[in-house]
Structures are given as structure tokens and as C-alpha cells.
DSSP file (Angstrom, degrees, kcal/mol; ACC not computed):
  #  RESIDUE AA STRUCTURE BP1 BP2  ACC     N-H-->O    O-->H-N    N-H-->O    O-->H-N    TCO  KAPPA ALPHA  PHI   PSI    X-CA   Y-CA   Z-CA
    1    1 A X              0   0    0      0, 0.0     2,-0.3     0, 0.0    15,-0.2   0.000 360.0 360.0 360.0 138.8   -4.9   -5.9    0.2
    2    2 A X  E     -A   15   0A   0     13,-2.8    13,-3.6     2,-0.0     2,-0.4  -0.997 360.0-174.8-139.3 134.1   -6.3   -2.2    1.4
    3    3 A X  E     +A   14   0A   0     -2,-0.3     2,-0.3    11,-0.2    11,-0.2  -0.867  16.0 141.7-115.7 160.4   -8.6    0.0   -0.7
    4    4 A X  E     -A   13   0A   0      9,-0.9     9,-1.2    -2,-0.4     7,-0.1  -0.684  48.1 -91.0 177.5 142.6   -9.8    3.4    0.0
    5    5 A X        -     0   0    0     -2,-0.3     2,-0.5     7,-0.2     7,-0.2  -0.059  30.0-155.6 -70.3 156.8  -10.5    6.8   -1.8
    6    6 A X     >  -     0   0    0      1,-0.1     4,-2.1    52,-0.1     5,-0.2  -0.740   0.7-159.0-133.8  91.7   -7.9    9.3   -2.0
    7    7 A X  T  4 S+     0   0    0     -2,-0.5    -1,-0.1     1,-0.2    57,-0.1   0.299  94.7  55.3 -51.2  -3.1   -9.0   13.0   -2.4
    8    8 A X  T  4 S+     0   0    0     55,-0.3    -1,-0.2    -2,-0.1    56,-0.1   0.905 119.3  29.5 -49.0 -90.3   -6.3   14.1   -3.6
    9    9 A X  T  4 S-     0   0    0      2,-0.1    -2,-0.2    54,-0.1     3,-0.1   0.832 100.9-138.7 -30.5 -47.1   -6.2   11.5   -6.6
   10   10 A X     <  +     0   0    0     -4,-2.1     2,-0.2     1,-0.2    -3,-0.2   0.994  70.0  91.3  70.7  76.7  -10.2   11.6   -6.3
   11   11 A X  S    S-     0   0    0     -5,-0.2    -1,-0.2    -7,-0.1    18,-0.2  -0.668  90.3 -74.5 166.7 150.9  -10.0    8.3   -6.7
   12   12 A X  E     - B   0  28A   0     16,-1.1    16,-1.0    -2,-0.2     2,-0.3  -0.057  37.1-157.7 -50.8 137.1   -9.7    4.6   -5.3
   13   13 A X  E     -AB   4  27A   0     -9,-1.2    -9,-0.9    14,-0.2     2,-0.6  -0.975   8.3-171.8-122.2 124.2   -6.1    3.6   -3.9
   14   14 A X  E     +AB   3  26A   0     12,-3.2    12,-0.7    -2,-0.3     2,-0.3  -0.895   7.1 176.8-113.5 129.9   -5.6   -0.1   -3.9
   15   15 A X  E     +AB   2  25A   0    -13,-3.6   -13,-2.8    -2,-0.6     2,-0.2  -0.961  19.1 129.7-118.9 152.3   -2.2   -1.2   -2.1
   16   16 A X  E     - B   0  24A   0      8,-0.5     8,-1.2    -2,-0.3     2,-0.2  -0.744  57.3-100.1-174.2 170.4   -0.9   -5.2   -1.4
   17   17 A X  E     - B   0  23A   0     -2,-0.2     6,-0.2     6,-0.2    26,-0.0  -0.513  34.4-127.9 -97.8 162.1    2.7   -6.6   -2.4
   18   18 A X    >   -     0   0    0      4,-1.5     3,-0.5    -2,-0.2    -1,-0.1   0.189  46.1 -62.8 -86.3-165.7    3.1   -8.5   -5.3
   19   19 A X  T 3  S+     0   0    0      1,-0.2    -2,-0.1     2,-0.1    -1,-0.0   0.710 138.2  41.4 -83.8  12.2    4.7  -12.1   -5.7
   20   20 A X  T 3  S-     0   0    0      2,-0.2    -1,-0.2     0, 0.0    24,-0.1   0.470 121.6-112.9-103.9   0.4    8.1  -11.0   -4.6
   21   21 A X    <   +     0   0    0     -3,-0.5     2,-0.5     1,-0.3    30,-0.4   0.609  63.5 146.8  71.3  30.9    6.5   -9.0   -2.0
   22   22 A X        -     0   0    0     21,-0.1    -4,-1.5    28,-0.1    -1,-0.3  -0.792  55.3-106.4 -76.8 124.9    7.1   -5.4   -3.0
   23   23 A X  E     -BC  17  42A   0     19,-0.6    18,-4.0    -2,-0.5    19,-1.0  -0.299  47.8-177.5 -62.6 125.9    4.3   -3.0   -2.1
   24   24 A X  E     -BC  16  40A   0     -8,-1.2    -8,-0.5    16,-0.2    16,-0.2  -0.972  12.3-141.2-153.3 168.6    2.3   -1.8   -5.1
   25   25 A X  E     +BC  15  39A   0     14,-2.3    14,-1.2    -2,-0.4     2,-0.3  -0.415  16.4 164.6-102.9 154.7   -0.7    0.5   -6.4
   26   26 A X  E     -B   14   0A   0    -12,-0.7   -12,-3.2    12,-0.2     2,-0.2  -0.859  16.2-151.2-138.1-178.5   -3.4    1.1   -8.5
   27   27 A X  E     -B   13   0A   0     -2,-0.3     9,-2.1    10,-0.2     2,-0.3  -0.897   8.7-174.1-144.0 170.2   -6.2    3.4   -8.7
   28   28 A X  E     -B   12   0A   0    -16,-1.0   -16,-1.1     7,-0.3     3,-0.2  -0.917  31.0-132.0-151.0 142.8   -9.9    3.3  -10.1
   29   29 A X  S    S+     0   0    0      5,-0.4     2,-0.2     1,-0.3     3,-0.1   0.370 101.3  12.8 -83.2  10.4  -12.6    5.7  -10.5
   30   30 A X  S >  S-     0   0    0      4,-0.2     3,-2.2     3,-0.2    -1,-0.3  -0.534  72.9-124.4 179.8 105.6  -14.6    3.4   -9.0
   31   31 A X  T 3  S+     0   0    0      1,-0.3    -1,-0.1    -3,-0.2     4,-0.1   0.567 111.0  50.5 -31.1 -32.4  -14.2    0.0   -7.0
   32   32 A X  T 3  S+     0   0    0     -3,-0.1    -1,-0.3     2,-0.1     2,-0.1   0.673 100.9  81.7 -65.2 -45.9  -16.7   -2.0   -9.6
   33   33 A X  S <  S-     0   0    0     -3,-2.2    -3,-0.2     1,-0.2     0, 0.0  -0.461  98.2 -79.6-127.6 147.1  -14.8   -0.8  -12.4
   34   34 A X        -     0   0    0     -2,-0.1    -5,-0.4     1,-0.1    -4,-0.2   0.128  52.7-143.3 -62.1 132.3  -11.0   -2.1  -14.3
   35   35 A X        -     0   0    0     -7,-0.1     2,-0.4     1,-0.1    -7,-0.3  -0.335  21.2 -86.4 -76.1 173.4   -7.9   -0.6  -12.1
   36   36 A X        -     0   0    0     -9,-2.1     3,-0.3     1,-0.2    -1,-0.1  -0.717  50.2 -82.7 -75.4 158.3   -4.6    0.7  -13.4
   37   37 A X        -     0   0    0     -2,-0.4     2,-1.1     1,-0.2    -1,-0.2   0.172  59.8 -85.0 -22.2 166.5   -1.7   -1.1  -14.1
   38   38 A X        -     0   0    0    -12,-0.1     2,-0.7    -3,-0.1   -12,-0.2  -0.614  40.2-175.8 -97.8 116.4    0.2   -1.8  -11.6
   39   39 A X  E     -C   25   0A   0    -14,-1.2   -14,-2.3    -2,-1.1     2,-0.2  -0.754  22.6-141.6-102.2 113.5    3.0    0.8  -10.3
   40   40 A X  E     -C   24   0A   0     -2,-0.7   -16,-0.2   -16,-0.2     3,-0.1  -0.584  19.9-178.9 -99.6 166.3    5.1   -0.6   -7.6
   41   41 A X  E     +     0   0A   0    -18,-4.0     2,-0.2     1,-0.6   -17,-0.2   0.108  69.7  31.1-148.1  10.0    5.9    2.2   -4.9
   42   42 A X  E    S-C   23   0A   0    -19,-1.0   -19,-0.6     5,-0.0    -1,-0.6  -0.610  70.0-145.2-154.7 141.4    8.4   -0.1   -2.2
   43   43 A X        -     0   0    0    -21,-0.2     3,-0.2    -2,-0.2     4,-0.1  -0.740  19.1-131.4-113.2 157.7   10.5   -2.7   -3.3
   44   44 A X  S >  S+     0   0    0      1,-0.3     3,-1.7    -2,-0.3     6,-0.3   0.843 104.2  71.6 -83.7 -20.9   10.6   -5.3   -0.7
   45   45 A X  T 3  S+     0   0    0      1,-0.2    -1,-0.3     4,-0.1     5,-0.1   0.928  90.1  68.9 -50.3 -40.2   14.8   -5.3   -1.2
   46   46 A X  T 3  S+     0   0    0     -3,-0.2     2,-0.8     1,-0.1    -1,-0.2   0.643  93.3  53.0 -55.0 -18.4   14.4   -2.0    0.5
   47   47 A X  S X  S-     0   0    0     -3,-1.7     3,-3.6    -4,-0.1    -1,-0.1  -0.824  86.2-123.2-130.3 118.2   13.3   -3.2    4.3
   48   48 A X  T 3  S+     0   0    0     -2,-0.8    26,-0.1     1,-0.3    -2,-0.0  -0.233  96.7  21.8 -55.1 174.4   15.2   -5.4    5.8
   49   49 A X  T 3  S-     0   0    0     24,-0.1    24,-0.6    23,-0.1    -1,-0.3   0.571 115.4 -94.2  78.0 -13.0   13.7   -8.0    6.6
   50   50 A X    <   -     0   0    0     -3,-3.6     2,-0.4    -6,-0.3    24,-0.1   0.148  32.4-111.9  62.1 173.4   10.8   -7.8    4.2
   51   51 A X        +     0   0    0    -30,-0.4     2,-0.2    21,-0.1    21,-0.2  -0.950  29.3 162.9-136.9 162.9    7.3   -6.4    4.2
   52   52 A X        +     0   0    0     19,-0.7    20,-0.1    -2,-0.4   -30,-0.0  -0.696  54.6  32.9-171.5 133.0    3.7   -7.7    4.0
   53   53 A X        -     0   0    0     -2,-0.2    16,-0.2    17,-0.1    -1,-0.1   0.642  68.0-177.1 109.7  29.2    0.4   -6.9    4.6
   54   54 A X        +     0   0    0     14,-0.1     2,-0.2    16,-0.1    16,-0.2  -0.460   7.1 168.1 -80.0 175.2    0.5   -3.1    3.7
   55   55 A X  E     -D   69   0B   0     14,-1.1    14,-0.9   -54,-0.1     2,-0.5  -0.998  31.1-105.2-170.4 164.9   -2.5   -1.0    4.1
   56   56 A X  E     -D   68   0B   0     -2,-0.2     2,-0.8    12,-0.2    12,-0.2  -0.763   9.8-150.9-103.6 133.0   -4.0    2.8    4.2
   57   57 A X    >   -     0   0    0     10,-1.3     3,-2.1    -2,-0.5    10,-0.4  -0.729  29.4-136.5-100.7  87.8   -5.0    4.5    7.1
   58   58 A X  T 3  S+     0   0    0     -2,-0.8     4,-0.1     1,-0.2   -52,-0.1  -0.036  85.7   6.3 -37.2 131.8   -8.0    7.0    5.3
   59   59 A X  T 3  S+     0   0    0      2,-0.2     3,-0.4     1,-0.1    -1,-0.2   0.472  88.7 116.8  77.9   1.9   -7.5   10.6    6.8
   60   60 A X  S <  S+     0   0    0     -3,-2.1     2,-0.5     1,-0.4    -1,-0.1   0.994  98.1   5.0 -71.2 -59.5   -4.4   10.1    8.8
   61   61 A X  S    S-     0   0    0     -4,-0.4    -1,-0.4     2,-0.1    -2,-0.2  -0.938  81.4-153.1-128.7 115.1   -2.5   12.8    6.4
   62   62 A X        +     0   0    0     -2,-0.5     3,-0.2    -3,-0.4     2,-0.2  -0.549  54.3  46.3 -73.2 147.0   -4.8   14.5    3.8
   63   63 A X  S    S-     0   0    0      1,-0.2   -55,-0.3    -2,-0.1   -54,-0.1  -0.640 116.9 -21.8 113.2 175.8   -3.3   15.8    0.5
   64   64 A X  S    S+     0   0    0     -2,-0.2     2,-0.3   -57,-0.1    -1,-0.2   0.361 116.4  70.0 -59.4 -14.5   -1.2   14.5   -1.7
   65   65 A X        -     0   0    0     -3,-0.2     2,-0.4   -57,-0.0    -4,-0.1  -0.828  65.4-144.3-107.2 156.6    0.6   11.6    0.7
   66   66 A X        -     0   0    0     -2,-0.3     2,-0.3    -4,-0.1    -4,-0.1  -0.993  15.7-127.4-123.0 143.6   -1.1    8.7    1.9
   67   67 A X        -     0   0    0     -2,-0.4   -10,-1.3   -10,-0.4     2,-0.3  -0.529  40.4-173.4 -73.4 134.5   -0.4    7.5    5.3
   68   68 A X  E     -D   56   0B   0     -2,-0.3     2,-0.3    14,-0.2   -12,-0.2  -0.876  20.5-148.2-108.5 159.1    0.6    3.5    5.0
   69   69 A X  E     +D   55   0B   0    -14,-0.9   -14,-1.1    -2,-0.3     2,-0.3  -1.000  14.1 176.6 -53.2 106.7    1.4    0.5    7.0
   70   70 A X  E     -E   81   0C   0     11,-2.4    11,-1.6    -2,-0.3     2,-0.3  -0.786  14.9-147.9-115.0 177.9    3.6   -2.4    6.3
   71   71 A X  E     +E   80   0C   0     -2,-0.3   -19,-0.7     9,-0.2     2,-0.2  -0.647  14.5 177.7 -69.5 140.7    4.5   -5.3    8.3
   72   72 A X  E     -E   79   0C   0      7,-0.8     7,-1.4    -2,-0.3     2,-0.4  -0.748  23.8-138.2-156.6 163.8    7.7   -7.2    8.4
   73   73 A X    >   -     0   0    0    -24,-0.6     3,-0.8    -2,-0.2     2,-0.4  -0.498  29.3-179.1-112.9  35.7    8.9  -10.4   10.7
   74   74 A X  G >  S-     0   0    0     -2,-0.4     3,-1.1     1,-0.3    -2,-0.0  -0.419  70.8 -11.5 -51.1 112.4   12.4   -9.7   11.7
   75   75 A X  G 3  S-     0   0    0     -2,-0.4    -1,-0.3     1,-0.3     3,-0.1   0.729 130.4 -52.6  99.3  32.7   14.1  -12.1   13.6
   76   76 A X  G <  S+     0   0    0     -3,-0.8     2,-0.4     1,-0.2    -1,-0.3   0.768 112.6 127.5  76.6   4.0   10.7  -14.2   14.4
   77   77 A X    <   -     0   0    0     -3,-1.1     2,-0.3    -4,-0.1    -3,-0.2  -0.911  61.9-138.5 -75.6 107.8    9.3  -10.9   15.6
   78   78 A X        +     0   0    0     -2,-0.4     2,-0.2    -5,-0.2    -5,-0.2  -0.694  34.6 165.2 -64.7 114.7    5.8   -8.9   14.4
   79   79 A X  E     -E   72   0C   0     -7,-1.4    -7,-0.8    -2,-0.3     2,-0.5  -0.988  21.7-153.7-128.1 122.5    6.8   -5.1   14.0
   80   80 A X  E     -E   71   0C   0     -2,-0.2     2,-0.6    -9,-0.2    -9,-0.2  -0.819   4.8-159.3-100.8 147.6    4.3   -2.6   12.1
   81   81 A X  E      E   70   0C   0    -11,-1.6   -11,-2.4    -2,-0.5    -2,-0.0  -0.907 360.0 360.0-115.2 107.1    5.7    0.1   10.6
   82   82 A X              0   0    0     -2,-0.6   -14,-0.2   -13,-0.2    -1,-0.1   0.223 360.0 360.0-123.7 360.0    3.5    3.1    9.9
């Protein structure tokens, strides 16, 4: 799981994959405080291989994208994918 504020949103962006391992979101005005729902934003069918372990790099691209990270194990191999 990775949280971090998103100035755009002007608010906390929480990413980690779900139980089928598809990457998904919420946001809060405030870490302490009830998230949203959950909105998934990569389905794990989508990467070969599968993904896990995403996370935000704060500040990488400001504005309306956030830069991410996923993981995934192909072949007995660690590759991150940014």
C-alpha cells in the first residue's frame, strides 16, 4: 500500500491491489479520516504476468497524472515497472 497527497486532487491518494491483484484507489481529505470507495485503475489481466506492490512516486509528474510503480515476477524474475 502507498499513500501520498495529490495537488491536483488536493487530496490523499491511496494505491495497493486488491484480492485478485488489480491496482486500485482511493482518496481522503485527510489520512485520519473514512476513504472513498474503491475505484480500480489496472486490472491485473492487463500485465502479463501480474502486478504487485504498486506505489506513488510524490512529485515525479505534477498535475493531473500521478507517476506509479508496479511490480510483477515474470518468469521467476523481479522487474519494476514505473
Amino acid at each position: 500500500m502507498s499513500v501520498a497527497w495529490n495537488d491536483h486532487l488536493k487530496k490523499f491518494v491511496m494505491l495497493y491491489t486488491n484480492t485478485v491483484s488489480d491496482v486500485v484507489m482511493r482518496t481522503s481529505d485527510k489520512p485520519e479520516e473514512p476513504w472513498s470507495s474503491a475505484k480500480k485503475i489496472v486490472t491485473s489481466a492487463a500485465v502479463p504476468g501480474g502486478i504487485y506492490a504498486p506505489y506513488i512516486t510524490p512529485g515525479r509528474t505534477p498535475g493531473r497524472q500521478a507517476a506509479t510503480c508496479t511490480s510483477r515476477c515474470p518468469a521467476g524474475r523481479t522487474t519494476a515497472h514505473c
